[in-house]
mmCIF entry with sequence, helices, sheets and N, C-alpha, C, O atoms, coordinates in Angstrom:
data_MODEL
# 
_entry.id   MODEL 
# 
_entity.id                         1 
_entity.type                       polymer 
_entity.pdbx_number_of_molecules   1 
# 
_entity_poly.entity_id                      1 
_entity_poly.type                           'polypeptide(L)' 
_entity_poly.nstd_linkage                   no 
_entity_poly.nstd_monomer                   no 
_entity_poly.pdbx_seq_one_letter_code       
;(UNK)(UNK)(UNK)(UNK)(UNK)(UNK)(UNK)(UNK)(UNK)(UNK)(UNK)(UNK)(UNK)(UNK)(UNK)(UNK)
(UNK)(UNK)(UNK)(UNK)(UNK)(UNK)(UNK)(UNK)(UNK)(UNK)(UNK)(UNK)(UNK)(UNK)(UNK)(UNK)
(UNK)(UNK)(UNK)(UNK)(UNK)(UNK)(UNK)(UNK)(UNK)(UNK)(UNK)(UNK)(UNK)(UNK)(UNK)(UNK)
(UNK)(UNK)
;
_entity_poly.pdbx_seq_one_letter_code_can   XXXXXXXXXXXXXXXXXXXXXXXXXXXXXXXXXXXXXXXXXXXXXXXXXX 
_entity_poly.pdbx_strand_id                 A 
# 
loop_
_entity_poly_seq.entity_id 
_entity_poly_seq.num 
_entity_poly_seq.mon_id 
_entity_poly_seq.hetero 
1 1  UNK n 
1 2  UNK n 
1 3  UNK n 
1 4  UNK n 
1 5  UNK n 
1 6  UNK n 
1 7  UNK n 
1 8  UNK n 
1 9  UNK n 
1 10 UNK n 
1 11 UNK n 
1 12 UNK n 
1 13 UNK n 
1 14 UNK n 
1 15 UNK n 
1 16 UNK n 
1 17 UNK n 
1 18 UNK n 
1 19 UNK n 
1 20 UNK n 
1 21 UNK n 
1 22 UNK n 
1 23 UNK n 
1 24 UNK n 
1 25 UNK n 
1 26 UNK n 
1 27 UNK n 
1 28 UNK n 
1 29 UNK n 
1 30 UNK n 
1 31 UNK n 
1 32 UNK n 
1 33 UNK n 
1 34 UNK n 
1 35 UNK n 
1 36 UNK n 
1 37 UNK n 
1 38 UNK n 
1 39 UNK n 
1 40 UNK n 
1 41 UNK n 
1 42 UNK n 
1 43 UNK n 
1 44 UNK n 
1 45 UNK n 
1 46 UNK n 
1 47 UNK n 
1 48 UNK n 
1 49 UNK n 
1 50 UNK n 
# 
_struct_asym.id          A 
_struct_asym.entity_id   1 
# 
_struct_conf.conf_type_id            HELX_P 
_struct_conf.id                      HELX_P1 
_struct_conf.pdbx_PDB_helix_id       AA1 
_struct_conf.beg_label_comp_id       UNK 
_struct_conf.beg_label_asym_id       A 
_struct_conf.beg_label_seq_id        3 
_struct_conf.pdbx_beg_PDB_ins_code   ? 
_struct_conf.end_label_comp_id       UNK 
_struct_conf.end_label_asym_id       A 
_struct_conf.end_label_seq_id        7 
_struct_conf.pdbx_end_PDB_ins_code   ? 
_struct_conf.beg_auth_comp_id        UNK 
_struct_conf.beg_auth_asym_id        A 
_struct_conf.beg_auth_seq_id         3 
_struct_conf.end_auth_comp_id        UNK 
_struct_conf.end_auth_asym_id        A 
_struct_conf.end_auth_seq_id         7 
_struct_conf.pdbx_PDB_helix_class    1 
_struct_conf.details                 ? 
_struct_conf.pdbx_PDB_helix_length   5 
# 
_struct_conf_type.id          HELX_P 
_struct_conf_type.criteria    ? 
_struct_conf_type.reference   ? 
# 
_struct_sheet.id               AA1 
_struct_sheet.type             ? 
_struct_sheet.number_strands   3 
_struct_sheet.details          ? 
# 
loop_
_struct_sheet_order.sheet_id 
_struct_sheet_order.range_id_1 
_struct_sheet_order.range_id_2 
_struct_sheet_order.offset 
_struct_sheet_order.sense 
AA1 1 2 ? anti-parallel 
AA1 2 3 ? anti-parallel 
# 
loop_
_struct_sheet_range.sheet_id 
_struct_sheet_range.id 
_struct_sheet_range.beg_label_comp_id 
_struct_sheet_range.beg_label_asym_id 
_struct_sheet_range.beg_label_seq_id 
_struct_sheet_range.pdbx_beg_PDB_ins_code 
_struct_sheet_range.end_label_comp_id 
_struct_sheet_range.end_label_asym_id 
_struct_sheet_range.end_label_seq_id 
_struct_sheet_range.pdbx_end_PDB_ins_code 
_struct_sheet_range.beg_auth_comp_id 
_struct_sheet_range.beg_auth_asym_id 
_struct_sheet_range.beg_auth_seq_id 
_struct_sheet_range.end_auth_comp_id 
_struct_sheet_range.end_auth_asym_id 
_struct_sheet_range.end_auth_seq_id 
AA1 1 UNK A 20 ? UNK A 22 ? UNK A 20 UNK A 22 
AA1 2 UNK A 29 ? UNK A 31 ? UNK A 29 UNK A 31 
AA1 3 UNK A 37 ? UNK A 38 ? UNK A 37 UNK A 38 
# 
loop_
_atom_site.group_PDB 
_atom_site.id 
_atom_site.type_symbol 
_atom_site.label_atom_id 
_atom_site.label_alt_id 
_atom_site.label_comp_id 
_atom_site.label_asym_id 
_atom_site.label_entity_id 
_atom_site.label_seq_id 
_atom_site.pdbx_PDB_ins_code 
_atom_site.Cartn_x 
_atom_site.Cartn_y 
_atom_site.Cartn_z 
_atom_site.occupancy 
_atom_site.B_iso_or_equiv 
_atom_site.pdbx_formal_charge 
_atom_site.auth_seq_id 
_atom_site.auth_comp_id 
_atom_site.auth_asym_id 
_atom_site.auth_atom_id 
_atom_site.pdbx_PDB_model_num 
ATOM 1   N N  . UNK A 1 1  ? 158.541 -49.647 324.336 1.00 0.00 ? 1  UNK A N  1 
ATOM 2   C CA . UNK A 1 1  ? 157.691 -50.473 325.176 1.00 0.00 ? 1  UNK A CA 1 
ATOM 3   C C  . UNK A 1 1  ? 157.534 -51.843 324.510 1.00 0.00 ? 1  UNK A C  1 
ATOM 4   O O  . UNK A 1 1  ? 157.257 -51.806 323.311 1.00 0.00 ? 1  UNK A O  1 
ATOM 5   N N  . UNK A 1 2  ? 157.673 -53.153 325.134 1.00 0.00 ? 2  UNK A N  1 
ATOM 6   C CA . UNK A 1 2  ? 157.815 -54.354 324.558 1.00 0.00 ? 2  UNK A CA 1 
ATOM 7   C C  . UNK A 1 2  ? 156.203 -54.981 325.080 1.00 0.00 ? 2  UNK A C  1 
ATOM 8   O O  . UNK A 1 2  ? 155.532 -54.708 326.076 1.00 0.00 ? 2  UNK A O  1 
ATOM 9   N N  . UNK A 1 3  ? 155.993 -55.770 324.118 1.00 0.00 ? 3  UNK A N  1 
ATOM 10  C CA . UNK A 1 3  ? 154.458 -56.933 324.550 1.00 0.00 ? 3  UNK A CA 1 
ATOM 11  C C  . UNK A 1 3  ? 154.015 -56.628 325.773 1.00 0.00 ? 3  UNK A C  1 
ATOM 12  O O  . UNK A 1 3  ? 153.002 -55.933 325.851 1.00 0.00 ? 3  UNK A O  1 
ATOM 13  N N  . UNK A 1 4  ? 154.649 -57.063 326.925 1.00 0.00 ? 4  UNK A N  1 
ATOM 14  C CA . UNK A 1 4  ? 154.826 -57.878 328.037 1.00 0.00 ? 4  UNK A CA 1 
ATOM 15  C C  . UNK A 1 4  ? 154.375 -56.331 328.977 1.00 0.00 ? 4  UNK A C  1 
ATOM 16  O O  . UNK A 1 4  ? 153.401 -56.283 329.729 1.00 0.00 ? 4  UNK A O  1 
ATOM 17  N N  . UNK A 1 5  ? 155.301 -55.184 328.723 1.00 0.00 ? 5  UNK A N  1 
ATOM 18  C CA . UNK A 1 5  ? 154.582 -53.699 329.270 1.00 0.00 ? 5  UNK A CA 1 
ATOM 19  C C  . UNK A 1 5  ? 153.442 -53.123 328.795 1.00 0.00 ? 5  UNK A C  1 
ATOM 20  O O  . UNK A 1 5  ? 152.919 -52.146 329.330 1.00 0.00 ? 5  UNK A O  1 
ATOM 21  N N  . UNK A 1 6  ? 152.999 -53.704 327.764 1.00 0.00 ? 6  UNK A N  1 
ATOM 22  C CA . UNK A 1 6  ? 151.549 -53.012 327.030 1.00 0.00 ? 6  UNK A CA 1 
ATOM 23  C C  . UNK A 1 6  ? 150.404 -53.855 328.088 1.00 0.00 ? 6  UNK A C  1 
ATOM 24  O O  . UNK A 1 6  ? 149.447 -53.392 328.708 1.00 0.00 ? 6  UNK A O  1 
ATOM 25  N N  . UNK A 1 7  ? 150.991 -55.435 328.003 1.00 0.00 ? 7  UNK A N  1 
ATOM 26  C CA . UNK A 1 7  ? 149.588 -56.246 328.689 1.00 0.00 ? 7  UNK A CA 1 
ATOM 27  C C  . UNK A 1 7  ? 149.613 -56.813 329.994 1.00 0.00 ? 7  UNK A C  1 
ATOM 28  O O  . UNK A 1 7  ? 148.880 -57.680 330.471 1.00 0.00 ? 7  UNK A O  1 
ATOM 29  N N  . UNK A 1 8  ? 150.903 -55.975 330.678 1.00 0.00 ? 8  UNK A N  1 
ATOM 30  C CA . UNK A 1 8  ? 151.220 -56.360 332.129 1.00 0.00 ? 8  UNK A CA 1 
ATOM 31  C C  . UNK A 1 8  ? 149.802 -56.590 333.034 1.00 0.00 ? 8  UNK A C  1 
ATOM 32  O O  . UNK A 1 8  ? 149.959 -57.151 334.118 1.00 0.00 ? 8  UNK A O  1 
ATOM 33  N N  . UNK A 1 9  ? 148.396 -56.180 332.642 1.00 0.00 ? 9  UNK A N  1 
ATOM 34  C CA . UNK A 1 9  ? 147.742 -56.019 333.200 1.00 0.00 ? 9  UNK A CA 1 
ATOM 35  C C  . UNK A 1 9  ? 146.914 -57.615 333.418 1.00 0.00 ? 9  UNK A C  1 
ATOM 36  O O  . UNK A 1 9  ? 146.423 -58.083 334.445 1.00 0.00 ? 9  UNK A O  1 
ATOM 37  N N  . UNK A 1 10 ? 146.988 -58.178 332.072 1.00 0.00 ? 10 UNK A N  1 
ATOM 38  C CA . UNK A 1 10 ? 146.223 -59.188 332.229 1.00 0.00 ? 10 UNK A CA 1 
ATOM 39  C C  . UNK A 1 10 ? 147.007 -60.089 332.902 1.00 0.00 ? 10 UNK A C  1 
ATOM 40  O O  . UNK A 1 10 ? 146.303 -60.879 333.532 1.00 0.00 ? 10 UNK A O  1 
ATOM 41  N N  . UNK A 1 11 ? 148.301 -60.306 333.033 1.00 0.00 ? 11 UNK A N  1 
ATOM 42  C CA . UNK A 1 11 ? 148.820 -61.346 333.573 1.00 0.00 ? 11 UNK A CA 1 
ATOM 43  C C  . UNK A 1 11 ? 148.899 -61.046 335.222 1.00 0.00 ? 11 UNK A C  1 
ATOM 44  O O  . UNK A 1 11 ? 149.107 -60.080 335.957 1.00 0.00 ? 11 UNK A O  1 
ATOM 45  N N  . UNK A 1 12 ? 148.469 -63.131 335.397 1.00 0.00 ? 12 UNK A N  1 
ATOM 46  C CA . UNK A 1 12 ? 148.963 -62.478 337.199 1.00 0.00 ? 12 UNK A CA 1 
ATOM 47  C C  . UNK A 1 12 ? 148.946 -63.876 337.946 1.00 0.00 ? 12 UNK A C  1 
ATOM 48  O O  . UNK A 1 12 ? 148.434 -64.655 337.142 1.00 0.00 ? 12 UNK A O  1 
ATOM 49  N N  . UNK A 1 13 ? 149.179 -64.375 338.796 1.00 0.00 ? 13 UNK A N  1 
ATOM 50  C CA . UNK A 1 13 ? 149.958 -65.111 339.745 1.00 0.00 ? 13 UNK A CA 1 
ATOM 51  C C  . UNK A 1 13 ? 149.257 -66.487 339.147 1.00 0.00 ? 13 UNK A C  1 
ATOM 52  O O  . UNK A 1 13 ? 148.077 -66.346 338.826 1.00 0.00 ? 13 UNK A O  1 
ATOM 53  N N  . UNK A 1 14 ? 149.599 -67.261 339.035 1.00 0.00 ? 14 UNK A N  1 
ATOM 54  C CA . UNK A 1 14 ? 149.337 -68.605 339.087 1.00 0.00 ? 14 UNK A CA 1 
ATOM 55  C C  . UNK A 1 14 ? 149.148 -69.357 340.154 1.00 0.00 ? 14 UNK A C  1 
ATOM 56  O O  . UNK A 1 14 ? 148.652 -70.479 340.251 1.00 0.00 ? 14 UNK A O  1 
ATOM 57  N N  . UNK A 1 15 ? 149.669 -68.504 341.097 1.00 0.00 ? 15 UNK A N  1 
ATOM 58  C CA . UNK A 1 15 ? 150.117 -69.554 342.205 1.00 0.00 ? 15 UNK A CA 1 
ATOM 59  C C  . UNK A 1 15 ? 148.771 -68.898 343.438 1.00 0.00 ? 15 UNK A C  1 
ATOM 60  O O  . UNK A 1 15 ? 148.089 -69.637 344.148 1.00 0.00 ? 15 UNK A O  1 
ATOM 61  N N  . UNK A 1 16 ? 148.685 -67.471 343.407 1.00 0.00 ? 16 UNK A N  1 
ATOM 62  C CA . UNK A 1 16 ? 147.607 -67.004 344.282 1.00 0.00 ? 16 UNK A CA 1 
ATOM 63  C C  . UNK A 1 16 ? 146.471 -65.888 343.411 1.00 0.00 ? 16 UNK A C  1 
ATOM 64  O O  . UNK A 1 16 ? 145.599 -65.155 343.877 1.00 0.00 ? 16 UNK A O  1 
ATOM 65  N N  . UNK A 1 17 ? 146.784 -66.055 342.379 1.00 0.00 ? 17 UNK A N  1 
ATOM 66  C CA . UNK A 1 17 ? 145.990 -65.466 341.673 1.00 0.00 ? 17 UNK A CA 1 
ATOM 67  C C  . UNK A 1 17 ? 146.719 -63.639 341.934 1.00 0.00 ? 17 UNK A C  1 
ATOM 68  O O  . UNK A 1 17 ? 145.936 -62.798 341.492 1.00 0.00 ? 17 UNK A O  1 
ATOM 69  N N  . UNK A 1 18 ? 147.646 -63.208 342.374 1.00 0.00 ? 18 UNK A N  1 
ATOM 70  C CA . UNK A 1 18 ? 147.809 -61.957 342.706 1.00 0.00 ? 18 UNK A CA 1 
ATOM 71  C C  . UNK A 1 18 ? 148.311 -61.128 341.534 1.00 0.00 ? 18 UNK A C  1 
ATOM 72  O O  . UNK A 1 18 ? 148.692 -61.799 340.575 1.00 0.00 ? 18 UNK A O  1 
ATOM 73  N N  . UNK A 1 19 ? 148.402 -59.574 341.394 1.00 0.00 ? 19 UNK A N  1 
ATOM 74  C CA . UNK A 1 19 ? 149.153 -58.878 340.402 1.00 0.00 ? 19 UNK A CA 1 
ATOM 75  C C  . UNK A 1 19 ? 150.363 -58.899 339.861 1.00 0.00 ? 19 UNK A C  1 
ATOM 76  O O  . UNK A 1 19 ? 151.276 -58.774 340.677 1.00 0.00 ? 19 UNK A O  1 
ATOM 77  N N  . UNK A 1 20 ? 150.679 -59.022 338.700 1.00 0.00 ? 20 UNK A N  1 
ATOM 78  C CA . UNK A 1 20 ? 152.620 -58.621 338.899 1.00 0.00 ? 20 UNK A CA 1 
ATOM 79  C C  . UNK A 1 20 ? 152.649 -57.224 338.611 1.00 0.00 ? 20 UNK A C  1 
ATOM 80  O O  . UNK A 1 20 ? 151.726 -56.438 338.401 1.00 0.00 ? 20 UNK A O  1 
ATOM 81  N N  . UNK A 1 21 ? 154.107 -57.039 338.645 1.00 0.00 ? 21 UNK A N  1 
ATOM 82  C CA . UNK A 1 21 ? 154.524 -56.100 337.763 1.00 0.00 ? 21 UNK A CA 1 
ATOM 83  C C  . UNK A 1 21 ? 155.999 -56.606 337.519 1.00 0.00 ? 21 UNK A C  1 
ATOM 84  O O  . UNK A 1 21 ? 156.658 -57.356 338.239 1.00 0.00 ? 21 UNK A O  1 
ATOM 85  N N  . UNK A 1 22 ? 156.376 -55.972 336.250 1.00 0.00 ? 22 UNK A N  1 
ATOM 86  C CA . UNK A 1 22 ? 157.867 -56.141 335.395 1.00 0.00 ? 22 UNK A CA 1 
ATOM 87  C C  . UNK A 1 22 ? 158.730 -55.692 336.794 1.00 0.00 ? 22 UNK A C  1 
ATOM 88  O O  . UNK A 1 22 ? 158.457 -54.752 337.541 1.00 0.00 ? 22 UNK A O  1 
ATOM 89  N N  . UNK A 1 23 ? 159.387 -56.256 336.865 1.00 0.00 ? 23 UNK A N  1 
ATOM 90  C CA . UNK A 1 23 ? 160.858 -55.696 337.217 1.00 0.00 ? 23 UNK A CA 1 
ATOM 91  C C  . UNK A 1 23 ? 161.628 -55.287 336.077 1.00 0.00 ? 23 UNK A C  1 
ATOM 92  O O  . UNK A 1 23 ? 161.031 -55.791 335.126 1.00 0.00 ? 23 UNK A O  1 
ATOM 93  N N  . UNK A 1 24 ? 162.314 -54.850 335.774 1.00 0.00 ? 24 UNK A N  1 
ATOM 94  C CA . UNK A 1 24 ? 162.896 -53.713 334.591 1.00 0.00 ? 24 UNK A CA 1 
ATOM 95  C C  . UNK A 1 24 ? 164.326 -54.652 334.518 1.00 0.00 ? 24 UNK A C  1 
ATOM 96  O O  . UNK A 1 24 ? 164.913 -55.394 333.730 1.00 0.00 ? 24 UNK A O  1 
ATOM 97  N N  . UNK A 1 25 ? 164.467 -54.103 335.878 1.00 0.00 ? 25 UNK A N  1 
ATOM 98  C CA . UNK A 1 25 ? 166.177 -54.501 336.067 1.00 0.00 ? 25 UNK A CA 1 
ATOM 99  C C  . UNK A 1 25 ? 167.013 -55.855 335.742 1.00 0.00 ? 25 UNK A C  1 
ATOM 100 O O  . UNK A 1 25 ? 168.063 -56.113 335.154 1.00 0.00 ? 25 UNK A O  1 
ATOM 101 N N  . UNK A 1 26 ? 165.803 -56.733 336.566 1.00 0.00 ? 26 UNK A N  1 
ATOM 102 C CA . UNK A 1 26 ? 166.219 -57.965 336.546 1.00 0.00 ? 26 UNK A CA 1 
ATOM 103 C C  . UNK A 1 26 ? 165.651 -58.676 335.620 1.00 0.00 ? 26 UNK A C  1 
ATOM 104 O O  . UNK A 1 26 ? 166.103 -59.814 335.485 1.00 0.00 ? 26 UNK A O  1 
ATOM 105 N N  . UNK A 1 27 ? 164.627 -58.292 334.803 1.00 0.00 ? 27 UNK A N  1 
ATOM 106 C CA . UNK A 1 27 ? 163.963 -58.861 333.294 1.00 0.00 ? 27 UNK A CA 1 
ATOM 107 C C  . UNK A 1 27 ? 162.869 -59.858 334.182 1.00 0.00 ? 27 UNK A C  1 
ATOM 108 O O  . UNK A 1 27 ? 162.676 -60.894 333.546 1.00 0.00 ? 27 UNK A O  1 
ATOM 109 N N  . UNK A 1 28 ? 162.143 -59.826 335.409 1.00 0.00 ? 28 UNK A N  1 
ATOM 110 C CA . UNK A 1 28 ? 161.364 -60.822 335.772 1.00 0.00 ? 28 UNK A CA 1 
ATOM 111 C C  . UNK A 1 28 ? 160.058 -60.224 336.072 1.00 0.00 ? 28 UNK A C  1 
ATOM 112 O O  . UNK A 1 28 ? 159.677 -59.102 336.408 1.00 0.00 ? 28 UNK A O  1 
ATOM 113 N N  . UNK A 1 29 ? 159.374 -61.620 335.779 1.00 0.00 ? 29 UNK A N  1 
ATOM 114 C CA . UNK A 1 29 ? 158.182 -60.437 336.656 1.00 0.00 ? 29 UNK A CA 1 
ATOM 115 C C  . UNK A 1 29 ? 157.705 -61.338 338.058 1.00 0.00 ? 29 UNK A C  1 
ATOM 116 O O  . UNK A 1 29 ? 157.860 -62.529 338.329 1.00 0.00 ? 29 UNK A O  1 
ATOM 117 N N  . UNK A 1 30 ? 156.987 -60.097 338.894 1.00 0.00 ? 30 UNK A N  1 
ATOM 118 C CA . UNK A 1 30 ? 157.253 -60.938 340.502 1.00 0.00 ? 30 UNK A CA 1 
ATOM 119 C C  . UNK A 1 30 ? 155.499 -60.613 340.592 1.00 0.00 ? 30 UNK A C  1 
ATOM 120 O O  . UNK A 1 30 ? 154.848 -59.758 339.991 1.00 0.00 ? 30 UNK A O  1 
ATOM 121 N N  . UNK A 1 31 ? 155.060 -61.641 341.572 1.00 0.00 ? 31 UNK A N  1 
ATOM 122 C CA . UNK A 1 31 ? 153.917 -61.242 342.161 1.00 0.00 ? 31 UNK A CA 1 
ATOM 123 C C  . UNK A 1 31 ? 153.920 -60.201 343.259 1.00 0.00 ? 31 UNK A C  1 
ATOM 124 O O  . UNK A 1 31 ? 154.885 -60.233 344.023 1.00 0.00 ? 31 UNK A O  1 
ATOM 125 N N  . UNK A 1 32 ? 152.720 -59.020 343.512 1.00 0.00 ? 32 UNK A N  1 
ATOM 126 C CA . UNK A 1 32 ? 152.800 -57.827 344.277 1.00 0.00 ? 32 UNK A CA 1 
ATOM 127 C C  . UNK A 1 32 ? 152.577 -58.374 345.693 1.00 0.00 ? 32 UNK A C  1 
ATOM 128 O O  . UNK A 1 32 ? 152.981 -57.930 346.768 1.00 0.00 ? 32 UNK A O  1 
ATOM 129 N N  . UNK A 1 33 ? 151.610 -59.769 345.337 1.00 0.00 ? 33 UNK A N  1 
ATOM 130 C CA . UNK A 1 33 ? 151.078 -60.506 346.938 1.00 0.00 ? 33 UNK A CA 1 
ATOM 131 C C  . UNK A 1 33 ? 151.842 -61.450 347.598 1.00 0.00 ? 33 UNK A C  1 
ATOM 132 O O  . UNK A 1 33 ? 152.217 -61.306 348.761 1.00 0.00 ? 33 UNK A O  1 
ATOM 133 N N  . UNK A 1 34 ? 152.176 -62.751 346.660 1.00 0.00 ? 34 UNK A N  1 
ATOM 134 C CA . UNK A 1 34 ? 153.065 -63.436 347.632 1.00 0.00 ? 34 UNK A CA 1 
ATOM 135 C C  . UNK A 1 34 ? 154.623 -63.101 346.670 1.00 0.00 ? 34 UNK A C  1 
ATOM 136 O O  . UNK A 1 34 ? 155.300 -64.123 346.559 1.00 0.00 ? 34 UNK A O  1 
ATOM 137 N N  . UNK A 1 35 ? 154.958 -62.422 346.305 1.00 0.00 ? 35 UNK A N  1 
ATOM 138 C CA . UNK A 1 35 ? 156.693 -62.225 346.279 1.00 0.00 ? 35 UNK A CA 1 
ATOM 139 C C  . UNK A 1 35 ? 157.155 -63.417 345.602 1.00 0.00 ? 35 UNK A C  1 
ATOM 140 O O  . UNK A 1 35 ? 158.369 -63.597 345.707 1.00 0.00 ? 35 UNK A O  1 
ATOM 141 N N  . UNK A 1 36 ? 156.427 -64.397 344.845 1.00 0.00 ? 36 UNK A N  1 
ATOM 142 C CA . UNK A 1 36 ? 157.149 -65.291 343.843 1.00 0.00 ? 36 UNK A CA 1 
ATOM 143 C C  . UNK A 1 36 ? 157.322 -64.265 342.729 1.00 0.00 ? 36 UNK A C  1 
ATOM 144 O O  . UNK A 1 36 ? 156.608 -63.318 342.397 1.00 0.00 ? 36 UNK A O  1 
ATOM 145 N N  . UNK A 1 37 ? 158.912 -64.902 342.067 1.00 0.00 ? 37 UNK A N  1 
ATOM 146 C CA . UNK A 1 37 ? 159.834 -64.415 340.772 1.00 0.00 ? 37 UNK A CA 1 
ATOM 147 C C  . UNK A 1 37 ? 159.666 -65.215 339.485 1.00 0.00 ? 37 UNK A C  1 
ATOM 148 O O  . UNK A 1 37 ? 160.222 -66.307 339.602 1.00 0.00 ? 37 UNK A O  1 
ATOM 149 N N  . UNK A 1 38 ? 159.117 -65.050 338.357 1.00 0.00 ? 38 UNK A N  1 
ATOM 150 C CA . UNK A 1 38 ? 158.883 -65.851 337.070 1.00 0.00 ? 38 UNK A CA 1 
ATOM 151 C C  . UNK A 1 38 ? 159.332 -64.945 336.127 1.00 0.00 ? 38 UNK A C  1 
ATOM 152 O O  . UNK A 1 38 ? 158.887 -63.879 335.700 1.00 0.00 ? 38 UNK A O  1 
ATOM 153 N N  . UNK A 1 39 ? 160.645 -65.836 335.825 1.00 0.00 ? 39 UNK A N  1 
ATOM 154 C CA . UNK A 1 39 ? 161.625 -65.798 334.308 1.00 0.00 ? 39 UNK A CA 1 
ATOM 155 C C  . UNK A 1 39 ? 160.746 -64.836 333.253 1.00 0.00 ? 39 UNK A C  1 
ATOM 156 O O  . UNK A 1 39 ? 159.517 -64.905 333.261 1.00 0.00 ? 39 UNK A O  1 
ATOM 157 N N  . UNK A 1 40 ? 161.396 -64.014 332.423 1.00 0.00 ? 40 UNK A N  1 
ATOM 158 C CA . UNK A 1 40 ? 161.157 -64.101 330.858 1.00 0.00 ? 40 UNK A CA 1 
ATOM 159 C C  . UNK A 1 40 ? 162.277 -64.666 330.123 1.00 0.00 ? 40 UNK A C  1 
ATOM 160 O O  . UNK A 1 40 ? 163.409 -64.396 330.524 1.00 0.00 ? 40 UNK A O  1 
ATOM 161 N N  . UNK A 1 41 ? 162.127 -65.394 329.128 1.00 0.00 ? 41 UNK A N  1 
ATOM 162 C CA . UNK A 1 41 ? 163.319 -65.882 328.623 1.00 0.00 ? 41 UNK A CA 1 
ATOM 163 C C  . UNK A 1 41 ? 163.178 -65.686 327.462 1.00 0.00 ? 41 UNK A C  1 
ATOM 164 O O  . UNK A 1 41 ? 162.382 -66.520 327.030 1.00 0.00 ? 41 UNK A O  1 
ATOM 165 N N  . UNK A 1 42 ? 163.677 -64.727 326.348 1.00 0.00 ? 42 UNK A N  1 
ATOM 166 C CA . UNK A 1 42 ? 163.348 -64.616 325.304 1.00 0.00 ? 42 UNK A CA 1 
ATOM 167 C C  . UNK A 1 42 ? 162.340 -63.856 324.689 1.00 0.00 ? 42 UNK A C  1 
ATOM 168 O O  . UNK A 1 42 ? 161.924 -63.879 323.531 1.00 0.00 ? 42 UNK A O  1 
ATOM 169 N N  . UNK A 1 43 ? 162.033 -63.214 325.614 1.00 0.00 ? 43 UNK A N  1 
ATOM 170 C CA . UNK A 1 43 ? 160.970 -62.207 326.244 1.00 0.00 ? 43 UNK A CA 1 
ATOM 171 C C  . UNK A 1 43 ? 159.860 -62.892 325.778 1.00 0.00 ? 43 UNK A C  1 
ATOM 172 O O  . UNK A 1 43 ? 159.184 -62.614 324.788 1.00 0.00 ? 43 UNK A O  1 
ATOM 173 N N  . UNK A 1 44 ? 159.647 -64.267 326.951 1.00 0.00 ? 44 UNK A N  1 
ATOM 174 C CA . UNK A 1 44 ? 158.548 -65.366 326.789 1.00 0.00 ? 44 UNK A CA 1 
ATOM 175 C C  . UNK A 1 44 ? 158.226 -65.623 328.359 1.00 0.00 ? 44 UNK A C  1 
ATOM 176 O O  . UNK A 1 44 ? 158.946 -66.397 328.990 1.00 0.00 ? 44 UNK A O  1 
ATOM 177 N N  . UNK A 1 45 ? 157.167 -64.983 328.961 1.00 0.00 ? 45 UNK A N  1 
ATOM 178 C CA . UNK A 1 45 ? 157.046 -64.994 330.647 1.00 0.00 ? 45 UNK A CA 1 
ATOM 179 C C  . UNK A 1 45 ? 156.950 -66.434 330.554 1.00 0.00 ? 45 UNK A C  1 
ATOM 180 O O  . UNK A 1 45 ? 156.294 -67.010 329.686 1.00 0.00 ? 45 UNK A O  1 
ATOM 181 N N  . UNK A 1 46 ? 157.829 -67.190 331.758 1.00 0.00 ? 46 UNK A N  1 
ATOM 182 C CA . UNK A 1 46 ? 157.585 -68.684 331.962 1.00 0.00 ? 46 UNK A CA 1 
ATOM 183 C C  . UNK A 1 46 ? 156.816 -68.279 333.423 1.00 0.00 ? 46 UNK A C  1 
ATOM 184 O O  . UNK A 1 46 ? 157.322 -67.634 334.342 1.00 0.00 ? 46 UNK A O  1 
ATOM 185 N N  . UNK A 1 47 ? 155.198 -68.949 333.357 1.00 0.00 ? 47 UNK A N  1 
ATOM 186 C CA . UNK A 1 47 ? 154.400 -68.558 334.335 1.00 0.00 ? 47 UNK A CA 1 
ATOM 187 C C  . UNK A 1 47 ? 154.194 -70.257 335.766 1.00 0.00 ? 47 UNK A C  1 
ATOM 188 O O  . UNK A 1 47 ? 153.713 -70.226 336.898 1.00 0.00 ? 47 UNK A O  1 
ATOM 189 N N  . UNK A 1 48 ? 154.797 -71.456 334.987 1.00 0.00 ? 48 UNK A N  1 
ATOM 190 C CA . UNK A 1 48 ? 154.536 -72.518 335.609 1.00 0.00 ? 48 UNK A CA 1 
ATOM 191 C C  . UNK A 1 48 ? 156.063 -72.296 336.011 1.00 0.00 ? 48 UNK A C  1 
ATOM 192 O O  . UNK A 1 48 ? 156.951 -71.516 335.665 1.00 0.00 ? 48 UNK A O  1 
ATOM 193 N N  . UNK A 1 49 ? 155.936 -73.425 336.967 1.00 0.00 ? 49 UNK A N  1 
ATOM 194 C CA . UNK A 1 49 ? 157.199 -73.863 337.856 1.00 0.00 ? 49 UNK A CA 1 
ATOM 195 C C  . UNK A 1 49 ? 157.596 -75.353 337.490 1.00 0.00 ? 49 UNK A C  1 
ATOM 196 O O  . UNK A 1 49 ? 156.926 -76.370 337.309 1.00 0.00 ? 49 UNK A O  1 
ATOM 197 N N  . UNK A 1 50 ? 158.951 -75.079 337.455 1.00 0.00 ? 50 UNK A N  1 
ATOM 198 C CA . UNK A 1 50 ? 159.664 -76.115 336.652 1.00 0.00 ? 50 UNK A CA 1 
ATOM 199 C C  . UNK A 1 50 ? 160.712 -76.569 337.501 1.00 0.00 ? 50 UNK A C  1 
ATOM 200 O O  . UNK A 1 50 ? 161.488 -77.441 337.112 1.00 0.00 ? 50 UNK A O  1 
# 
């Protein structure tokens, strides 16, 4: 289990305030409410939009 699955809980949307969860597969994590996708890169969640 890495950082990011221990504290999935505190993190969450920037954009609507909504939940994520990890996607596994694709290494991202997505919001549960509006369906935006934010990078880990380096297993470093990039939470702003660039």
């Amino acid at each position: 289990m890495n950082w990011i699955e221990k504290y999935i809980d505190i993190f969450q949307c920037p954009y609507c305030k909504g939940e994520l969860y990890l996607d596994k597969d694709k290494n991202k994590l997505v919001c549960k409410k509006c369906k935006r996708v934010y990078d880990i890169i380096e297993g470093i969640p990039i939470l702003l939009r660039y």
